[in-house]
N, C-alpha and C positions, 0 to 999 in steps of 0.2 A: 504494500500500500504506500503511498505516496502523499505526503504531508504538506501542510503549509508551513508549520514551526513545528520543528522536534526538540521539545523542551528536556533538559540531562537535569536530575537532579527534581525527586519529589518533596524537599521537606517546604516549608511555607510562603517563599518566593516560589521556587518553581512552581506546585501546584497550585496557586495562586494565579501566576500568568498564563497559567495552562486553564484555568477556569475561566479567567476573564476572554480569552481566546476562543474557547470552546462555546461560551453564551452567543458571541460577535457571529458563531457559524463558521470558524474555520476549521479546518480539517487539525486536527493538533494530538502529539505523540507524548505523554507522560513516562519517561526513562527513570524507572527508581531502581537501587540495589535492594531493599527490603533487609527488614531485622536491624536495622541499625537507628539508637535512640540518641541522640544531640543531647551531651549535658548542658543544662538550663535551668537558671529558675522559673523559668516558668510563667513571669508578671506579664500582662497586655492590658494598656490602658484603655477606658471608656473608648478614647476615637477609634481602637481597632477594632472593636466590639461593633460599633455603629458602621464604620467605615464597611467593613469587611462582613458584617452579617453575621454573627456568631453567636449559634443561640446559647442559651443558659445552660442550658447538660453538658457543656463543654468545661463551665468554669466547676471547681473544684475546688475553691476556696474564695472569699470574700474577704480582699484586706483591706481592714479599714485604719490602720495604724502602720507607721513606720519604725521600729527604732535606729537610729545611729549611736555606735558604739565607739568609744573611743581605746588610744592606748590604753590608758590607766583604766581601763573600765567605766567609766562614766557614759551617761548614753543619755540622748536626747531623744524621745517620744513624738513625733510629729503626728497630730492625728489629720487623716486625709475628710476635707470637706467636702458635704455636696457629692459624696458618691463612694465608689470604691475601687481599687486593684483587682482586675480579676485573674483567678491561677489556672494555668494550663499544665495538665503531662503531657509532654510532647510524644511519650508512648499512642497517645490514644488521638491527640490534637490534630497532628500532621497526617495521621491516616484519614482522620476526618477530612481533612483539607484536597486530600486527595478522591478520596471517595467522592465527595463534590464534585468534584472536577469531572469525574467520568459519569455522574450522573448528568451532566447534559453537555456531557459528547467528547470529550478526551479519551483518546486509547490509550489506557494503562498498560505500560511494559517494564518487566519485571529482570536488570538485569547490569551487566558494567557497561559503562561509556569508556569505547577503545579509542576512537579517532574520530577523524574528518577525513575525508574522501573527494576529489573533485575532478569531473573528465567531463567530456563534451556532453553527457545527460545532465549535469548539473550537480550540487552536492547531494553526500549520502554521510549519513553518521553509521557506525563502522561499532555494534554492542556483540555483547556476549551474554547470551539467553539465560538464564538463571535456571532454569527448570532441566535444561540441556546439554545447554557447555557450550554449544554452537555458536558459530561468529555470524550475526545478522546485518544487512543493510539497507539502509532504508534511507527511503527520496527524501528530500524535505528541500523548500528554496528558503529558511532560515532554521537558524539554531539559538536557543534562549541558556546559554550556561548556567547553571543555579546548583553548583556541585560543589558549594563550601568554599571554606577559605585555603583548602592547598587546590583548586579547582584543577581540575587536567583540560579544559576546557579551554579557561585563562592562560593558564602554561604556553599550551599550543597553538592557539590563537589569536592574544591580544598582547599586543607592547606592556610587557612590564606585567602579566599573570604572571611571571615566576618567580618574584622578589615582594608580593605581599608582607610586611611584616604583622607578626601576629600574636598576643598571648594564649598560653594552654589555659583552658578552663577546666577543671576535676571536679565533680561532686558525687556524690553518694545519693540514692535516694532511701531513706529508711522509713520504719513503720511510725507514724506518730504513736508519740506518747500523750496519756492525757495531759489538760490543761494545767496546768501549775504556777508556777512564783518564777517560773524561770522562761516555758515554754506557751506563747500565748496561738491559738491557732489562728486568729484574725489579725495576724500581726507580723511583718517582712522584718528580718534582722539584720542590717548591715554594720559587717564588724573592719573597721580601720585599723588593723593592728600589725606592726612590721614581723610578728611573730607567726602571722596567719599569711601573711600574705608583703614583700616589700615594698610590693609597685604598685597593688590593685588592691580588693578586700576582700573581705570573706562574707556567706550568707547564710541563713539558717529561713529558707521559704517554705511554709505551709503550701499542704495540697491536699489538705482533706486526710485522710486516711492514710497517706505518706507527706512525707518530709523532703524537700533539698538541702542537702547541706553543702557547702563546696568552697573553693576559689577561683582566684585566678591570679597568673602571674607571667610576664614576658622573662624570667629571671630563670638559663638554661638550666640550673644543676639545683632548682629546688625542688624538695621530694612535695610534692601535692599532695600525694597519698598521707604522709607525716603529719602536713598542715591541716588536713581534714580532717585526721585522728586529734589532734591539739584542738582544734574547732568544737568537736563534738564532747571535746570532757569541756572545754569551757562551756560548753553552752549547757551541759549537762544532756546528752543527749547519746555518751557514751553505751549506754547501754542499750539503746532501741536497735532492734532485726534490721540490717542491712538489707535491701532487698535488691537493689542493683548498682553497680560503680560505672561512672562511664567519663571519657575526657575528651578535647578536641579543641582543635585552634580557632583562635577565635580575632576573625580580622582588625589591626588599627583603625584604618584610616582610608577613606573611600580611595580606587585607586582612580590615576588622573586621565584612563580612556578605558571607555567600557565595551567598544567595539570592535572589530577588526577591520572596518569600511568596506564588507564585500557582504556574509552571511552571516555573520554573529555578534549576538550581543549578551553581556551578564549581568546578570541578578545577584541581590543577596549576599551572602557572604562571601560570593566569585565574584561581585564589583566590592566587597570591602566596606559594605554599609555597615557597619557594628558601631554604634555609639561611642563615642570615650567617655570617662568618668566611669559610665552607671556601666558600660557592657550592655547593654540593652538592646537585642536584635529580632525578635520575632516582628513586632512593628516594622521597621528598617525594611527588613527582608519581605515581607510582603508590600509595602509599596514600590520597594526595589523590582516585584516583581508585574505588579501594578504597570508601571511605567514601562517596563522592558516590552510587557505585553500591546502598550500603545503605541512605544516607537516600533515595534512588527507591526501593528496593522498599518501604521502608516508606510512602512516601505513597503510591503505588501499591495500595499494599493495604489501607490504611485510608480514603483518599481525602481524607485531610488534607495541604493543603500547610504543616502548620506544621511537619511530619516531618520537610521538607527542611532544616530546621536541625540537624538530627543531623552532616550531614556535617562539618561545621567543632567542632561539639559534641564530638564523634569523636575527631576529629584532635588540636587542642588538649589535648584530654585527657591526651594519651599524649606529644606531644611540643611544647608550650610551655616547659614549662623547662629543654628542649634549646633552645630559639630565643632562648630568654630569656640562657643563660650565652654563646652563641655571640656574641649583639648585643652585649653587654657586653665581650665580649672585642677581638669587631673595633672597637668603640668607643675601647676604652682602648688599644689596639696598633698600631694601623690609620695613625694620625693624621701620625707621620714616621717618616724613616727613623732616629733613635735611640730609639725605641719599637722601632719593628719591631727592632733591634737586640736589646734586651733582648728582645723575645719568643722570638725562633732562640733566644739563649741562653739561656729559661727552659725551652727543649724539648730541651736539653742533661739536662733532670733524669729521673731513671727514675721516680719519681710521676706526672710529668706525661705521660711516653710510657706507661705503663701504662695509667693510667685515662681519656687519650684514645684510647687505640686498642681499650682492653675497650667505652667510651662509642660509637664510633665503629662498630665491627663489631656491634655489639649493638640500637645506637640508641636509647639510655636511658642516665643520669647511673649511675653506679655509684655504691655508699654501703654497698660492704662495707669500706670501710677508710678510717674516719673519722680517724686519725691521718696518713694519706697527704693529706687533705682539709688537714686543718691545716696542717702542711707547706709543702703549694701552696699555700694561701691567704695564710700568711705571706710564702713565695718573692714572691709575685705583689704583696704590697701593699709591699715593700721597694724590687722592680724598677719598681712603675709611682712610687714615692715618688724614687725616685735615690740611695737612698740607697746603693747597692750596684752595681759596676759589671758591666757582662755578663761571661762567664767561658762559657768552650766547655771547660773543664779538668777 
């Protein structure tokens, strides 16, 4: 069979722009390996719930609180207004996401993405059958890369896939323990501590009936596994049933061409949409895949592949300087643990929980309250100066 776009890569970009494509009426190829879960906690804001159509049986927890933990253990409580965090396992989410997708009209294919192929019939993507072993190939006049942050897609095809830089993400998902003094299940735990984590931080996310625990780190020779065992006695969590471990790279920074200017273009964690600061990527990744899906129909329909620039055209658009304040921040906070210090204690302030979490749930800089702006921006160049000591009071 013979496709319009043969999408690599089923987790929430791809099958995402494989669904938006499949609604539009074109003929469209959904390439998954299967059995494989993306460590993640799991969080998706209100807009991707509304954005993206996701009904309630999907969320699996309800967070209506934040904590931020700091080195010393002090932690600041932000309760989320006006609504809540909703939690996904990506065991069950992504298959959703796909299932979608072939319910009105993506052919699901079950198997590895070898190559690209191109001769006088046009291209073919070049998989290996999962079911068989056998080496398949198939028409397509585009390709949607959405195969992660080592993508083989990127690699092969786009200036600059094979120099992604990226941090390892680890978590554990265990059985929740009931509610306690320590463990709250309506409640996301982000811990800032150099001992958890140097570069990044660590998280203890509710999911209903299991737990994430994890981190992340860009730092080659640190054991993650270690740091998740340190996690779980601190958090007291030591002794809940492991029920699955899983790790995986997890992209910086958008990369700077997301196409090859003939038949392909990437999504997702294969253009390098992962938030800085929070790590935040199922949102990302499905408009990443959103957009990829538009710049296809558009070359599609014009027969221009210079179309397929729209996709990152797109995206940037709308959320660059969200990526931009985020880098910055994890840049200036990120670095020790008496940074991170000051930070917990600058999310002590209600400016700053406010208009992160209106930013956060909305997924756009807020700039109704330009006195709130000053504020924080004063707070902030005091706290990263020293001139002021952190303060949880």
């Amino acid at each position: 069979m013979s496709f319009d776009v043969f999408v690599v890569g089923g987790g929430p970009s791809g099958a995402t722009a494989a669904d938006d494509l499949a609604r539009a009426g074109h003929r469209v190829a959904l390439l998954d390996r299967a059995g494989r879960i993306k460590p993640c906690g799991g969080a998706i804001p209100p807009r991707l719930i509304r954005d993206f159509e996701i009904p309630d049986d999907q969320l699996v927890a309800h967070i209506t609180t934040a904590r931020m933990i700091s080195p010393t253990g002090r932690a600041v409580d932000i309760p989320i207004e006006n609504g809540f965090v909703g939690m996904v396992d990506r065991e069950h989410f992504d298959e959703f996401l796909r299932v979608r997708a072939a319910e009105h009209g993506a052919e699901r294919l079950t198997g590895t993405f070898l190559r690209i192929e191109r001769d006088a019939d046009g291209t073919h993507v070049v998989w290996r059958e999962k079911a068989t072993g056998e080496e398949r190939r198939s028409a397509t006049k585009l390709v949607i890369g959405a195969d992660g942050a080592r993508s083989n897609v990127a690699r092969a095809e786009v200036p600059g896939g094979d120099k992604i830089p990226y941090v390892i993400a680890y978590h554990e998902i265990i059985k929740s323990p009931p509610a306690n003094d320590v463990y709250d299940p309506d409640r996301c735990d982000v811990i800032y501590d150099g001992r958890i984590s140097a570069d990044f931080y660590g998280w203890v996310f509710p999911h209903g009936k299991s737990c994430s625990v994890g981190m992340g780190t860009e730092k080659p020779g640190a054991n993650l596994k270690e740091a998740t065992a340190a996690l779980r006695r601190m958090s007291g969590l030591e002794g809940c049933e492991t029920i699955r471990r899983e790790g995986a790279p997890i992209p910086l920074h958008p990369m700077d061409r997301w196409d090859n200017g003939r038949d392909v273009v990437l999504a997702g964690d294969a253009a390098g949409v992962v938030a800085p600061s929070s790590g935040e990527g199922i949102f990302y990744a499905m408009v990443g895949g959103r957009v990829a899906a538009t710049a296809a129909q558009a070359a599609l329909k014009t027969g221009r592949a210079k179309d397929l620039k729209l996709a990152r055209k797109l995206f940037m658009k709308d959320h660059r300087m969200v990526f931009r304040v985020l880098r910055n921040m994890q840049d200036s906070y990120y670095r020790s643990d008496e940074r991170r210090e000051r930070f917990v204690s600058l999310c002590h302030d209600i400016d700053v929980q406010r208009l992160t979490f209106e930013g956060y749930m909305n997924k756009k800089l807020v700039f109704a309250r330009p006195m709130a702006h000053l504020r924080i921006g004063l707070k902030n160049m005091l706290h990263l100066s020293g001139l002021v000591r952190p303060s949880f009071t």
